[in-house]
C-alpha positions as CSV (number, residue, x, y, z in Angstrom):
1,X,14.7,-19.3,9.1
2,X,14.0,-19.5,5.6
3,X,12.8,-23.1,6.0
4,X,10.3,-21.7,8.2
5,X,9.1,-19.7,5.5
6,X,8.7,-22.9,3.1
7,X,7.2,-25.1,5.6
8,X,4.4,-22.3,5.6
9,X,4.2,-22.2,1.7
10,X,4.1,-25.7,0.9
11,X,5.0,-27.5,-1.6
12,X,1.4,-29.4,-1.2
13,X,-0.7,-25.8,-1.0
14,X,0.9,-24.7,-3.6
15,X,0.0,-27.0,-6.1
16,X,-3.0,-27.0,-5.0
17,X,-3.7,-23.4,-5.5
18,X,-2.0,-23.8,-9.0
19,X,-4.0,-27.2,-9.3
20,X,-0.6,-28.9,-11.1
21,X,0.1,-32.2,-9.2
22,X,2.5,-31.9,-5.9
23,X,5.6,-33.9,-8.2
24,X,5.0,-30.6,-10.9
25,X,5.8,-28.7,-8.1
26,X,8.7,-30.9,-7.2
27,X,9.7,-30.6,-10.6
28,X,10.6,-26.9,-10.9
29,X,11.8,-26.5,-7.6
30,X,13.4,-29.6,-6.6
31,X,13.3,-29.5,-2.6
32,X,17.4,-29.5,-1.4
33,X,18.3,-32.3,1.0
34,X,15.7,-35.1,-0.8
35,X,12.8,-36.3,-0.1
36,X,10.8,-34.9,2.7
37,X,13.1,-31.9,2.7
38,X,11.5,-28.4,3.3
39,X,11.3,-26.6,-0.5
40,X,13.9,-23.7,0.3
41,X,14.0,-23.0,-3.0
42,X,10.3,-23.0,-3.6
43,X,10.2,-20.5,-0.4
44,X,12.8,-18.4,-2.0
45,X,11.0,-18.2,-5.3
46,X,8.1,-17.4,-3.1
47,X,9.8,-14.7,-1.4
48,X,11.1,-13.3,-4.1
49,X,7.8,-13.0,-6.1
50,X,6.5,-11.2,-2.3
51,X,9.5,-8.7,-2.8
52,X,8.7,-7.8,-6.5
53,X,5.1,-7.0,-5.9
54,X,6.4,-4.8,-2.8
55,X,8.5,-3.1,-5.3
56,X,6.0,-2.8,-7.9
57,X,3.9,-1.1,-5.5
58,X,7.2,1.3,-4.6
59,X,7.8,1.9,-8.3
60,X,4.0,3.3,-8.5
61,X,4.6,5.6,-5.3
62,X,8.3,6.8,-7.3
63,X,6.2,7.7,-10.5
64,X,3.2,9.5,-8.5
65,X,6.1,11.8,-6.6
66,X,7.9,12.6,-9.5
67,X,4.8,13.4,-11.2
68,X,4.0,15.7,-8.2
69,X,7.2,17.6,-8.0
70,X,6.4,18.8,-11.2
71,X,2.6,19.9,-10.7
72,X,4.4,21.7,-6.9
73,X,7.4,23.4,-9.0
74,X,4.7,24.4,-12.4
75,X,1.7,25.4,-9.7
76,X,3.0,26.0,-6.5
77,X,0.3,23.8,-5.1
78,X,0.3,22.3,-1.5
79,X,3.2,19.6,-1.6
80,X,2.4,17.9,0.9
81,X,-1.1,17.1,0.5
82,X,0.9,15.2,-3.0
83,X,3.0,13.2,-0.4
84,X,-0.1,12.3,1.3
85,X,-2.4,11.4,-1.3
86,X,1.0,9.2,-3.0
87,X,1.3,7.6,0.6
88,X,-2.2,6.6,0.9
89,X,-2.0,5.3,-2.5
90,X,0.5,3.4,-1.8
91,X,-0.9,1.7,1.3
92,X,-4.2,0.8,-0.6
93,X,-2.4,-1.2,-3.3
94,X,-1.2,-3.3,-0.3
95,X,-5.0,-4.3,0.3
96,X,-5.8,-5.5,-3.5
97,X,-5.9,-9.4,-3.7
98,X,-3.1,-9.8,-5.4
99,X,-0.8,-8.2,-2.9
100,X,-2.3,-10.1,0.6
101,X,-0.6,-13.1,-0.2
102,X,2.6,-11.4,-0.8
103,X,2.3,-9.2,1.8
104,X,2.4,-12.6,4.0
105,X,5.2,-14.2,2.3
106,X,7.3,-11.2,3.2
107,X,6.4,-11.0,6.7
108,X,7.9,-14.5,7.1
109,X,10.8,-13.7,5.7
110,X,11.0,-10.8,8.2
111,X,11.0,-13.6,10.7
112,X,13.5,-15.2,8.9
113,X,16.2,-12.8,8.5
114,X,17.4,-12.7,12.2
115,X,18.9,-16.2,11.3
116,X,18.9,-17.0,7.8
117,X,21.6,-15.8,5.3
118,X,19.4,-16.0,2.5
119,X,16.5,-14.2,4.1
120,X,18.5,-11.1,4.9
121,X,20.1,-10.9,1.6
122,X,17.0,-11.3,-0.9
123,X,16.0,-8.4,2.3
124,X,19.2,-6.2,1.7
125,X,18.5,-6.2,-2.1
126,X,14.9,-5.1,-2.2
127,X,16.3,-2.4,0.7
128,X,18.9,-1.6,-2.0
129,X,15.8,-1.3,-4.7
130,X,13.6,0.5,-2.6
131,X,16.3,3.4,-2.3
132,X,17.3,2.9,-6.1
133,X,13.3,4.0,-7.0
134,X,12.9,6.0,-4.1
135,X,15.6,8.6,-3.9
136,X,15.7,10.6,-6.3
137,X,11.6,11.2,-6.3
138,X,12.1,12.2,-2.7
139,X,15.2,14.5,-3.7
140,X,12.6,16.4,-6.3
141,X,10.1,16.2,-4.1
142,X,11.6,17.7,-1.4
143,X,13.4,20.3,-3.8
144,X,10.2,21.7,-5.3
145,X,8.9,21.9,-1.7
146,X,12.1,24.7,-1.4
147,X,13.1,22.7,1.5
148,X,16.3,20.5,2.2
149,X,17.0,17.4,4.6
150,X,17.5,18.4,8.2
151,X,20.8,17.8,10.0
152,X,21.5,13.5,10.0
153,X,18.6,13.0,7.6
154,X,19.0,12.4,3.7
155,X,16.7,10.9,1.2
156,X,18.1,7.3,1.4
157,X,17.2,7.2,5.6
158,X,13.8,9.0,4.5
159,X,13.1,6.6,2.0
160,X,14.0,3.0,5.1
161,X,11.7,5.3,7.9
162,X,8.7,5.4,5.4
163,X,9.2,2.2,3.8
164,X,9.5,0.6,7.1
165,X,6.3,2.0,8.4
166,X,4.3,1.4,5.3
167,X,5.2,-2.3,5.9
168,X,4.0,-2.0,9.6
169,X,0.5,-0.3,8.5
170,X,0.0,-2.4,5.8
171,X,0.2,-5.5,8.0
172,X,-1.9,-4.0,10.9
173,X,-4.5,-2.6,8.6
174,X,-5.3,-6.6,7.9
175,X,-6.5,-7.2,11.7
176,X,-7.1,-3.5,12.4
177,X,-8.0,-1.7,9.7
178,X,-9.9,1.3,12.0
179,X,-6.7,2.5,13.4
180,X,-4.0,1.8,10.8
181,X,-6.3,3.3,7.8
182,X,-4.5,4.4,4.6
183,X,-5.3,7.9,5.6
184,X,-4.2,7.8,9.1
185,X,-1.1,6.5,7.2
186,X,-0.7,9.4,4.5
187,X,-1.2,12.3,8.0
188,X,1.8,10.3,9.5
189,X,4.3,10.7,6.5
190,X,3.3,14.4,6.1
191,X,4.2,14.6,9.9
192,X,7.7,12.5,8.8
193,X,7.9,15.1,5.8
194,X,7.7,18.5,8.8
195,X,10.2,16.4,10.9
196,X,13.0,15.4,8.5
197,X,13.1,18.3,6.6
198,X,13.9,22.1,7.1
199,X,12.9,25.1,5.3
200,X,15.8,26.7,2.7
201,X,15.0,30.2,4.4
202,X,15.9,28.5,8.1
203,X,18.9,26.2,7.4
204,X,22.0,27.4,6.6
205,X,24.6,25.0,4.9
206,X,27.3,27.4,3.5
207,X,30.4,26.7,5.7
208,X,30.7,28.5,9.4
209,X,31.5,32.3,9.2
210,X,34.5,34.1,10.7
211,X,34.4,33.2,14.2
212,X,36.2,36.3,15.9
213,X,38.9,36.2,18.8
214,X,39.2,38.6,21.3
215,X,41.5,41.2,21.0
216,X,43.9,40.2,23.2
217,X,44.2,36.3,22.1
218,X,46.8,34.9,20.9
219,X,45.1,31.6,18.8
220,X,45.7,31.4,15.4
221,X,42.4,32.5,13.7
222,X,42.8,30.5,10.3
223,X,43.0,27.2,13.0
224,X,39.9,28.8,14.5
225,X,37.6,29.3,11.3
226,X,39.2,25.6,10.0
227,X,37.7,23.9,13.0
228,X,34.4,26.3,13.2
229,X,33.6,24.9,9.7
230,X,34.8,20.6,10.2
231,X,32.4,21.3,13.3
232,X,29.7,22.6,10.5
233,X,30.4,19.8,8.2
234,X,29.9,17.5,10.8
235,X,26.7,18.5,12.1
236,X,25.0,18.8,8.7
237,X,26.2,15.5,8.0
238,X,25.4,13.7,11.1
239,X,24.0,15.9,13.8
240,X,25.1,17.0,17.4
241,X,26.3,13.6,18.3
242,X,29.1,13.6,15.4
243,X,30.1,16.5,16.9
244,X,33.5,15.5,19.2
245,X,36.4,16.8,20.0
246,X,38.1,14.0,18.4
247,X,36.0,14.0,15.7
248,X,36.5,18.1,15.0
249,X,40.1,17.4,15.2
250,X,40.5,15.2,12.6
251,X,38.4,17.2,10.2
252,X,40.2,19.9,10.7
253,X,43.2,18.3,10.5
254,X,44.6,19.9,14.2
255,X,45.3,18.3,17.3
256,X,42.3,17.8,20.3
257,X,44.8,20.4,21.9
258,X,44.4,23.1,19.8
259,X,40.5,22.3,19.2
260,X,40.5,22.4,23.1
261,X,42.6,26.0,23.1
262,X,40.0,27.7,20.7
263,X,36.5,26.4,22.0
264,X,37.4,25.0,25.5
265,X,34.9,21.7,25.3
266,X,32.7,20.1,23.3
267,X,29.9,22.2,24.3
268,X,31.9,25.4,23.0
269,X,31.9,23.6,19.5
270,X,27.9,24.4,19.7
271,X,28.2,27.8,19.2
272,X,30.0,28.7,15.7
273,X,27.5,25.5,14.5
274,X,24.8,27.1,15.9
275,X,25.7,31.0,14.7
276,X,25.2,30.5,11.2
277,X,21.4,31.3,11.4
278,X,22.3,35.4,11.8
279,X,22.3,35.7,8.6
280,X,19.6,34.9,7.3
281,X,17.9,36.6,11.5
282,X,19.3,39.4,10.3
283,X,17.9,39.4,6.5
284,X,14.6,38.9,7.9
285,X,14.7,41.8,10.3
286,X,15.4,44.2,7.7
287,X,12.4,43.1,5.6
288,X,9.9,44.3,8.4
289,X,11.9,47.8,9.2
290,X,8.7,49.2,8.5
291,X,6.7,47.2,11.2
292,X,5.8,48.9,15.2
293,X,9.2,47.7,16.9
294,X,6.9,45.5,19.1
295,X,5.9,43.2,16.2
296,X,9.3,43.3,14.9
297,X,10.5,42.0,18.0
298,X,7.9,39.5,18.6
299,X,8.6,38.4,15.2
300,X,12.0,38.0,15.5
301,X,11.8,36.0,18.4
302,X,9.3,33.5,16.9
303,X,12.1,33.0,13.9
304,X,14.8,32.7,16.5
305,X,12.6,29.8,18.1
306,X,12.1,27.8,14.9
307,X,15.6,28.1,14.3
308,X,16.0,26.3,17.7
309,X,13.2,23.9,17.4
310,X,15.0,22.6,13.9
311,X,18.3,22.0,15.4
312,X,17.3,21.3,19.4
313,X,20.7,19.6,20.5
314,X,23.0,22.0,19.1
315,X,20.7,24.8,20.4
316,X,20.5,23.1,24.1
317,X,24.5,22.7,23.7
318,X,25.0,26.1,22.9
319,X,22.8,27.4,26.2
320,X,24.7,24.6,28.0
321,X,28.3,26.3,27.1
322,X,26.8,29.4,28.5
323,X,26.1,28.2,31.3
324,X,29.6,26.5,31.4
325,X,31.5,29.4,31.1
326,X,29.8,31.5,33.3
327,X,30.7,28.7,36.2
328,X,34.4,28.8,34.5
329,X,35.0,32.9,35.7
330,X,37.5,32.1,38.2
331,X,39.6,29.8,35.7
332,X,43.0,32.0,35.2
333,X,42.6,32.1,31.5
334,X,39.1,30.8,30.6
335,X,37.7,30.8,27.0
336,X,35.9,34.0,25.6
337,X,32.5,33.9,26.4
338,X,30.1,31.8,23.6
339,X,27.5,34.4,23.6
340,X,30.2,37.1,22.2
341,X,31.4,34.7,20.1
342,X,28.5,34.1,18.1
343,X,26.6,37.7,19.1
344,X,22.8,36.4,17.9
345,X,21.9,38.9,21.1
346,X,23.5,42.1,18.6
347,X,20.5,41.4,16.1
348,X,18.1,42.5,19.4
349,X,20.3,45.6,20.2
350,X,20.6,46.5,16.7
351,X,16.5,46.7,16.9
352,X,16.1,48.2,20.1
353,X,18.9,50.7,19.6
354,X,17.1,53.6,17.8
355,X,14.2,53.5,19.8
356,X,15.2,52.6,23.6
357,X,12.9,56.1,24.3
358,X,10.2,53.6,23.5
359,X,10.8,51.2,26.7
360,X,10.6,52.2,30.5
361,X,13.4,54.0,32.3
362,X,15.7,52.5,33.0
363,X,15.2,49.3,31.3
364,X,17.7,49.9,28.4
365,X,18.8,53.5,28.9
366,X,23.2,52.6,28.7
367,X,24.7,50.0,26.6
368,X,24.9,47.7,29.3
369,X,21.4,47.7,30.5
370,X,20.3,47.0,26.4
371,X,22.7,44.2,26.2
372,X,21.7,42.8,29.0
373,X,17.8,43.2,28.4
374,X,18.9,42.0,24.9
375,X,20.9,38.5,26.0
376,X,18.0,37.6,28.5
377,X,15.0,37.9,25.9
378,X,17.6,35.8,23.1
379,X,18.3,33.6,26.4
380,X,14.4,33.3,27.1
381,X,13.4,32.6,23.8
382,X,16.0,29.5,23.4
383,X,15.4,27.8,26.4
384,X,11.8,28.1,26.3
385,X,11.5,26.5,22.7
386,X,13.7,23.4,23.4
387,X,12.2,23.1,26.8
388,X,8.2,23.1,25.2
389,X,8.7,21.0,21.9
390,X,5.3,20.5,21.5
391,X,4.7,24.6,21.5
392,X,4.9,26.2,18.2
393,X,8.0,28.7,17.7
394,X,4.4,31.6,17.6
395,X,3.5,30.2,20.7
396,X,6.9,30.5,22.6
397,X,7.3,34.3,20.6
398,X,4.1,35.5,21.9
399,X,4.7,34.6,25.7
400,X,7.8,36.5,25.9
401,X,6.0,39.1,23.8
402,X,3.2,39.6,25.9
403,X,5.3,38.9,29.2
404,X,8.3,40.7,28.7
405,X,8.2,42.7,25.8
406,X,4.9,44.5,26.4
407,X,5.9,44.7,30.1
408,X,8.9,46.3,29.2
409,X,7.7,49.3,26.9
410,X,6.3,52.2,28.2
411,X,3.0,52.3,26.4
412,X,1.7,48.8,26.5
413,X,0.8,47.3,23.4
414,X,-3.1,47.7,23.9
415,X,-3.9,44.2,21.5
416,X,-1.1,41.6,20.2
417,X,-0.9,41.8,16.5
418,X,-1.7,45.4,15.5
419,X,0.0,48.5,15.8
């Protein structure tokens, strides 16, 4: 409680340290309940001073970013190594004299908040402070980096993660300085920087194309597109979990039925979501027409896994629904099939097409066979990057490269990465 906090301030110690006598102390900050009570007020006067310093030292970190969205967007220098050098700044200003103390003060009032109304307020406005300084240097920042939040991240939850884990290294760098060192701090919010933010070129946050209907179906394809893009809005807002059939339903403004009619499950709401990276698959392919089809596959394949390594639930939804339907064949009038409903396997025919003379016999040689050959390498590629996080989307590209790919041409590429 905050009375915790001012028994271990003092109204004793601190006139000590200001060498006034205890009654000048007294004096300015009357202790509440009389004689012998604990100095609240003195604590909160205390704490407050902690939280000012704290946001002194945040107000130096805001200027620092800003300053360094403008040398990234005038230079095109590394951004991040500006985000480190501001966070390692930033942790070392917690180690000058005049910030221990506060740095203490604080920490009790951490202790405090669980139980003590006045502790979590004075802790909900510097929070609200924090955010006030903070957000709009992380917005540029992130802006001149030409990349955007990731799905259920913004700059105000950016701004609380690193906040929060400055205060945890600045306290364990006071008993442990070897492992929670200012630097060690600055490589973790670079690491926080890859993780809670996608690149402009990958993300795509323009509403959900045309989802098409079979040709026989009788659904209403204005519902379909209105609920393919509440599903989108959803997700970008809040991520996979968001994403319900409830929740769908009343952003679209339609009933669970009709959400239900057009997409089956909740897993079949993972594929429009997940479909609106073939444009900008697609755009990329055509830039490297030019390339041995080999490469241009490989390469492909390694975009298609970043893609899925950025947005992992959605991704492992969308494999899931495949998996769904194919168990749902003997249902009378089961929903069309996710992986024609978002065709990201049509990007690999497309490639393959002109040159199937290039593969073994047999392999690709009738529209089947290519589609097929086509859906297993797009199937390979997204299972094997959400099920190997820690391997890079190049690494996952260049095992079904040199597996599949090479085993499937007819002349083997003789080295990966040339012609």
């Amino acid at each position: 409680m905050l009375t915790d906090a001012a028994g271990a301030i003092g109204t004793r110690s601190v006139a000590e340290r200001a060498k006034v006598a205890p009654s000048t102390v007294s004096h300015h900050f009357a202790p509440l309940g009389g004689r012998g009570a604990p100095n609240r007020r003195l604590a909160r006067a205390a704490l407050e001073r902690a939280i000012a310093i704290g946001n002194e030292v945040t107000n130096a970190t805001r200027v620092e970013l800003q300053d360094g969205a403008v040398v990234v967007t005038a230079t095109g220098s590394s951004g991040v190594d500006i985000v480190v050098q501001a966070a390692v700044a930033n942790l070392n200003r917690w180690r000058q004299p005049t910030h221990t103390l506060a740095l203490t003060a604080r920490y009790l009032l951490y202790a405090a908040a669980a139980r003590d109304d006045d502790a979590r307020e004075l802790l909900a406005d510097r929070e609200a402070e924090i955010r006030r300084r903070l957000i709009p240097a992380y917005d540029a920042f992130v802006e001149a980096l030409d990349r955007t939040w990731a799905p259920a991240w913004d700059s105000s939850r950016f701004a609380v993660a690193v906040s929060s884990m400055a205060d945890g290294f600045a306290m364990r760098n006071r008993f442990d300085p070897e492992l929670a060192d200012p630097e060690v701090f600055g490589e973790a919010v670079s690491v926080l920087v890859e993780g809670c933010t996608v690149g402009r070129a990958t993300y795509v946050t323009e509403p959900a194309p045309h989802v098409p209907l079979p040709s026989s179906s009788k659904l209403d394809p204005h519902k379909r597109d209105a609920i393919a893009a509440a599903a989108a809005r959803l997700y970008d807002h809040d991520g996979w979990p968001a994403l319900t059939i409830a929740s769908v339903a009343a952003e679209a403004r339609v009933s669970r039925a009709t959400v239900n009619a057009h997409f089956r499950t909740r897993l079949g709401l993972a594929a429009p979501v997940f479909g609106r990276c073939i444009p900008m698959l697609d755009a990329a392919i055509w830039t490297e027409k030019s390339l041995p089809l080999h490469l241009a596959i490989r390469n492909h394949l390694e975009r298609l896994a970043a893609y899925a390594q950025q947005h992992p639930a959605v991704t492992a939804a969308f494999l899931a629904s495949l998996h769904e339907r194919e168990y749902a064949q003997h249902e009378r009038n089961p929903s069309p099939n996710p992986v024609f409903v978002v065709p990201i396997h049509e990007l690999l025919v497309g490639l393959i097409e002109p040159a199937t003379n290039r593969f073994r016999a047999g392999l690709v040689d009738s529209p089947i066979k290519l589609l097929q050959f086509s859906i297993f390498l797009t199937r390979s590629t997204l299972s094997l990057a959400t099920g190997r996080p820690d391997a890079t989307p190049g690494e996952v590209a260049d095992l079904i490269h040199d597996t599949v790919v090479a085993g499937a041409l007819a002349r083997r590429p003789a080295v990966r990465g040339t012609a």
